[in-house]
C-alpha positions in Angstrom: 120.6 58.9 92.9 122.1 56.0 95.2 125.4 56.2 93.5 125.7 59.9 94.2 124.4 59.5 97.7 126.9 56.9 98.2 129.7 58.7 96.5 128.8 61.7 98.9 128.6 59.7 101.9 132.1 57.3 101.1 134.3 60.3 99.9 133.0 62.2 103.4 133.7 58.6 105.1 137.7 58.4 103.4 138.4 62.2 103.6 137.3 63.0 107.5 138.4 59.7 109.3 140.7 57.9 106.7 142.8 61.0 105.4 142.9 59.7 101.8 145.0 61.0 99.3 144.1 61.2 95.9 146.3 62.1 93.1 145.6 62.8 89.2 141.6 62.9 89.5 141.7 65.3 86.5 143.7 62.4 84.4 140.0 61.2 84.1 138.9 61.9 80.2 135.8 64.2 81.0 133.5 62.0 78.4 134.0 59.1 75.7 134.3 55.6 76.7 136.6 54.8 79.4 138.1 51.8 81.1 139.0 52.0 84.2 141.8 49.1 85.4 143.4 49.2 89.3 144.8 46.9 90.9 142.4 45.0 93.7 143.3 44.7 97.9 140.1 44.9 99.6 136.3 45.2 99.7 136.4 48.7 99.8 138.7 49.2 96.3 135.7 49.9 94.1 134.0 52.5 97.2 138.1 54.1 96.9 137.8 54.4 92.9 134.7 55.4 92.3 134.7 58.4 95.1 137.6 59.6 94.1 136.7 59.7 90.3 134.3 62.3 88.8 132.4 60.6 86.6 130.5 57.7 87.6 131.6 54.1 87.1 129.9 50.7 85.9 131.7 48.2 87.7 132.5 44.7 86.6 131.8 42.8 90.7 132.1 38.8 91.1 128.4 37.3 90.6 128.6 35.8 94.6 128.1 39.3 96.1 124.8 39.6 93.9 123.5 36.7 96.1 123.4 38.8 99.8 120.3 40.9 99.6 121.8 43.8 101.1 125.0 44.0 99.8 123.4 43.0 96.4 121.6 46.3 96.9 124.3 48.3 97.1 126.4 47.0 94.9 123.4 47.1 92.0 123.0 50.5 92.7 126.2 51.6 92.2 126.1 50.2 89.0 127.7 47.2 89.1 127.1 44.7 86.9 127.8 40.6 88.1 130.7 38.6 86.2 130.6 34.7 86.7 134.6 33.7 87.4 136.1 30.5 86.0 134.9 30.7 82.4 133.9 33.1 79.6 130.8 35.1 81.2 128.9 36.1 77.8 126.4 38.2 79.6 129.0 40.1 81.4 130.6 40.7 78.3 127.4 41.8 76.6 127.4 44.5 79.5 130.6 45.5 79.7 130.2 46.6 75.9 127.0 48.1 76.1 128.8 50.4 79.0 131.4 51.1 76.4 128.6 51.7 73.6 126.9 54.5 75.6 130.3 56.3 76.0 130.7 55.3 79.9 133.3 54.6 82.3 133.7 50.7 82.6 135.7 49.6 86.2 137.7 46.4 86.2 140.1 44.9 88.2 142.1 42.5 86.0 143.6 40.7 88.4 140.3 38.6 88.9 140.3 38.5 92.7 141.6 40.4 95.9 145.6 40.1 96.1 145.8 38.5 99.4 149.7 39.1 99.5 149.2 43.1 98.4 151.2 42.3 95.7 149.9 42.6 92.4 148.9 39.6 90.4 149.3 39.1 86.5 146.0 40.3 84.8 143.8 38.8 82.7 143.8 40.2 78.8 139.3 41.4 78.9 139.9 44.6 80.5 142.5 45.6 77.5 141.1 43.9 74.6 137.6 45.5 75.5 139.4 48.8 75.5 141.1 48.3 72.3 138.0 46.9 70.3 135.9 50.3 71.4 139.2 52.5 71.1 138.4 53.3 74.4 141.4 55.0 76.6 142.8 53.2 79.9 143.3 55.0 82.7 145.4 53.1 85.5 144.8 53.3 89.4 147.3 52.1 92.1 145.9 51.6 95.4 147.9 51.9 98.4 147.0 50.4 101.9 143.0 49.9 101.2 143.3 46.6 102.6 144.2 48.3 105.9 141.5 51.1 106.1 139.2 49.6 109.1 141.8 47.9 111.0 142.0 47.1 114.8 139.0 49.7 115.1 140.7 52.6 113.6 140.5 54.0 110.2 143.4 54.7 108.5 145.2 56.2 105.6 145.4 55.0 102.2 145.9 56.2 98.4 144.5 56.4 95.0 146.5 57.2 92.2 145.0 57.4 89.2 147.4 57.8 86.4 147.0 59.6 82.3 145.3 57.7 80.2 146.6 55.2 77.8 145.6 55.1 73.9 144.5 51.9 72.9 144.1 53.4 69.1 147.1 51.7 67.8 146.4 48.4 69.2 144.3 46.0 67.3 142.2 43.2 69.2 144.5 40.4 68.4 146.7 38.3 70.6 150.4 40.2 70.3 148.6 43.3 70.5 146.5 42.9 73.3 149.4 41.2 75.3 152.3 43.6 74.9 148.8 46.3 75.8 148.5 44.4 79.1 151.9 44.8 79.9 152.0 48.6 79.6 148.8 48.6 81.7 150.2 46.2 84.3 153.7 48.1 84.6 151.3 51.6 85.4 149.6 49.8 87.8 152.5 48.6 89.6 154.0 52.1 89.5 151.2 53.9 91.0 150.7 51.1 93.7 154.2 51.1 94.8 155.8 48.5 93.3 157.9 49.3 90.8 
């Protein structure tokens, strides 16, 4: 109920005084596992992705935003799920699969943090190797300009482009695989956003 509120409320927030553009919503497989993988500028990226995607999505959010009561809140009840950084988060992983399991959409931004240059950071290999274990497909999002879209009291413009999914069928969860996977994921992502 409060991520459908909240997608309602964000998407009217992005279309009517932030102009967004979305391209390639409909790239979104309409069921079966999914992982979702953009890159990561602001606060607002996961509010940009998941209001511009269809079906709803279980983020993976760093484990310090669970800690602020209200912001805690929301970000619960969008379905986000806390990830410890710095070390192998076993309960994170544990979620991340069961997400997976039920035939979900799993968000993750590989890059770990927020880029604080824009420009987009080498990811690490989770998001890909949990894709190929479940044979899940990935579907890559560029964002453009998030990091600007409350700025000097104005609202303005940015993009989501979500790109077609990629099969993860033919790779196997094993190091060569899962690193030449990363790359083809990381090259989308840098097309979409811009930089390539």
């Amino acid at each position: 109920m409060m991520y459908k509120l909240g997608k309602v409320l964000f998407a009217s927030l992005f279309t009517y005084l932030c102009r967004w553009k979305v391209r390639g919503a409909n790239n979104v497989p309409k069921e079966g596992p999914v992982v979702i993988v953009s890159n990561h500028l602001s606060l607002w990226d996961p509010m940009a992705v998941g209001a511009a995607i269809e079906r709803r999505i279980y983020f993976m959010a760093k484990a310090e935003l669970f800690k602020y009561p209200i912001v805690g809140l929301i970000v619960k009840s969008w379905g986000a799920f806390p990830v410890r950084r710095g070390h192998l988060d076993r309960e994170a992983l544990k979620n991340a699969m069961k997400v997976l399991k039920r035939g979900d959409v799993l968000g993750i931004f590989p890059e770990g943090k927020r880029s604080p240059s824009g420009k987009l950071q080498k990811f690490k290999p989770g998001a890909v190797s949990l894709a190929a274990k479940y044979g899940a497909p990935i579907v890559p999002v560029g964002l453009i300009g998030t990091k600007k879209i409350f700025s000097r009291g104005w609202f303005r413009t940015f993009e989501v482009n979500i790109g077609e999914p990629i099969p993860t069928e033919e790779f196997k969860d094993k190091g060569s695989d899962i690193e030449k996977l990363n790359k083809i994921v990381w090259e989308k992502v840098a097309e979409l956003s811009g930089q390539l």
